[in-house]
C-alpha positions in Angstrom: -9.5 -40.1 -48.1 -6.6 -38.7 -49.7 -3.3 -38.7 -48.7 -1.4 -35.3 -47.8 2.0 -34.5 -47.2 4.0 -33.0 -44.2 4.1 -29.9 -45.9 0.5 -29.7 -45.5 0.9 -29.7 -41.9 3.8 -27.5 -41.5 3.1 -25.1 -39.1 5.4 -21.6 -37.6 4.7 -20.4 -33.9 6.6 -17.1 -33.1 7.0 -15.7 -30.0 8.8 -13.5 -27.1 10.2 -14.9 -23.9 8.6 -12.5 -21.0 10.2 -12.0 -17.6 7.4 -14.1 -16.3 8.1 -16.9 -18.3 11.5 -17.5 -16.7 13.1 -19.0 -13.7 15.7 -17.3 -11.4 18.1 -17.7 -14.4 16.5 -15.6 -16.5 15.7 -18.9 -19.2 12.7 -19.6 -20.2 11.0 -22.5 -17.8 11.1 -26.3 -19.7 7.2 -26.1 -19.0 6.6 -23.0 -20.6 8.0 -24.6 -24.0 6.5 -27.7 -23.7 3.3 -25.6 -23.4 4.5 -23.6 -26.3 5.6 -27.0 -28.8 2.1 -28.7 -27.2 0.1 -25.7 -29.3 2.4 -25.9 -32.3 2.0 -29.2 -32.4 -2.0 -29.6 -32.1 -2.2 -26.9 -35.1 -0.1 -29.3 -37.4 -1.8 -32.3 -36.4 -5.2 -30.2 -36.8 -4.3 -29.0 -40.8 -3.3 -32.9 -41.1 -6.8 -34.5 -40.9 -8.7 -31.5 -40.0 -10.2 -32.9 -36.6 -10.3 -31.8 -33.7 -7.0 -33.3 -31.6 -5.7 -34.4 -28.6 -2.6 -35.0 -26.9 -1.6 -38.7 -26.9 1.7 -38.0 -25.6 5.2 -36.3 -25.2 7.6 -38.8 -27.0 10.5 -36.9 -26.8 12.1 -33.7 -26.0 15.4 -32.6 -26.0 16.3 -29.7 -24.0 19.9 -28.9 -25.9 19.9 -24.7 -25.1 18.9 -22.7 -22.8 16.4 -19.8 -24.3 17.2 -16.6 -22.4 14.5 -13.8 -21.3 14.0 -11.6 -24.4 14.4 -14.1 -27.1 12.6 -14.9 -30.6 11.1 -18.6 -30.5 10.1 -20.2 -33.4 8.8 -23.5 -33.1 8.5 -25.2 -36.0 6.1 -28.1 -36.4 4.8 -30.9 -38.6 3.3 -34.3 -39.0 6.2 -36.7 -39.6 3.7 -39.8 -39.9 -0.2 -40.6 -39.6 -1.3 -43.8 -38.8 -4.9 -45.0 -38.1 -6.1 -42.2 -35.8 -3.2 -41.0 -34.4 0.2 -39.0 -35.9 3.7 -38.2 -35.2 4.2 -34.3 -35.0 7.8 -33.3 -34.9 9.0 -30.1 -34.1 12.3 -27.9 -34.4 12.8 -24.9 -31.9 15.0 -22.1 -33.2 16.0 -19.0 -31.1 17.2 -15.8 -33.0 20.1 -13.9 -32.4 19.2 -10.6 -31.6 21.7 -8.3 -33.2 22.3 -10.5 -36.3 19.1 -12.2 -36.8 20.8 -15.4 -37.4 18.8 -18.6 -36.4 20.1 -21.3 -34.4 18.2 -24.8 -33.1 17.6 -25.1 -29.7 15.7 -27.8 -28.9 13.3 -30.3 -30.6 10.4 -32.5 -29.3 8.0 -35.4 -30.8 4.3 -35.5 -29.8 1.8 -37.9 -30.9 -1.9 -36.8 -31.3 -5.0 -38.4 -31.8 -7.9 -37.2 -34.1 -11.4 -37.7 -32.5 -15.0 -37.1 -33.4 -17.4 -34.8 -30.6 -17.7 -37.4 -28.7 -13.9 -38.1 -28.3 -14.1 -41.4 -30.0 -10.7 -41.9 -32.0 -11.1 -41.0 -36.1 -9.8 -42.4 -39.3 -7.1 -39.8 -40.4 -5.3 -39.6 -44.4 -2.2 -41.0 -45.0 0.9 -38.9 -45.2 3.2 -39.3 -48.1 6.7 -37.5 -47.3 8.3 -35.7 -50.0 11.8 -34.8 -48.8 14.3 -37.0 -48.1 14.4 -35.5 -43.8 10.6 -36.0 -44.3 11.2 -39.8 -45.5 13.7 -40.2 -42.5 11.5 -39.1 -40.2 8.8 -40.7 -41.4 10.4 -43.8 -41.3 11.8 -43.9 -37.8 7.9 -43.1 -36.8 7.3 -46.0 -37.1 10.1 -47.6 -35.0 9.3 -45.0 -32.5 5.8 -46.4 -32.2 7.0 -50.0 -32.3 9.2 -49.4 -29.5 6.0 -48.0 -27.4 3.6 -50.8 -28.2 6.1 -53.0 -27.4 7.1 -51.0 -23.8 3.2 -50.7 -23.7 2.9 -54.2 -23.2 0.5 -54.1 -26.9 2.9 -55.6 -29.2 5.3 -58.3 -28.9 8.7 -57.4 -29.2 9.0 -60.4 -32.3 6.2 -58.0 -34.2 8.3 -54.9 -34.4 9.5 -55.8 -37.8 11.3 -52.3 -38.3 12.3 -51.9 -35.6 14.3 -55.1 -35.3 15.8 -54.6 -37.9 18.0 -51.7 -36.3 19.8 -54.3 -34.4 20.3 -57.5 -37.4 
């Protein structure tokens, strides 16, 4: 299996924030953009391993702007790490001013997605080799990120999670 990099995966949703996409503030609703990053993300970790994918889980998501009725969203989105059958996906989300065009970051979010066969049995996926130094940063703190949820999990011991130990030596 060969190994691919993030680039590979990267991956540009663009849309327009409706009036029925927002609450009584006229912002798009949280959910909506979740649902929005959830898509973005399944179509990166698809062009990663080119399996079908599912949704392991919603590591994180950082909700740092409000996205008003009428804007441009981009959501940008690629694998930051594969590991045995599953991947990191991380995303930036960009709104665009309106008069000037000029992009600004939002918000950003980290999924995790599995690759499965048609029976839904987890799948061998390729390696990613990160190119970029933001890819290798990201890449690296993947795996500190998982650490820390095997370990939360119950699944790994907390003496196991060599990297991300060493955050705190």
């Amino acid at each position: 299996m060969e190994n691919r990099t993030p680039r590979q995966s990267f991956t540009t949703v663009t849309d327009l924030v409706l009036p029925s996409e927002t609450n009584p503030l006229n912002n798009l609703f949280g959910g909506e953009l979740l649902a929005r990053m959830d898509r973005a993300a399944s179509i990166a970790a698809r062009r990663h391993c080119r399996r079908v994918v599912v949704t392991a889980s919603v590591n994180h998501v950082a909700f740092s702007r409000m996205i008003p009725l009428g804007s441009v969203v981009t959501i940008e989105a690629q694998v930051s790490r594969a590991f045995k059958s599953s991947m990191e996906v991380y995303m930036d989300v960009y709104i665009e001013d309106r008069e000037s065009g000029e992009r600004t970051k939002a918000n950003e979010a980290i999924y995790s997605f599995v690759a499965v066969d048609d029976t839904g049995r987890p799948v061998q996926i390729p390696a990613i080799h990160p190119e970029t130094e933001d890819e290798k940063n990201r890449y690296d703190a993947a795996l500190r990120r998982k650490q820390l949820s095997l370990v939360l999990a119950g699944k790994m011991k907390a003496a196991e999670a060599t990297e991300l130990k060493a955050l705190f030596e």
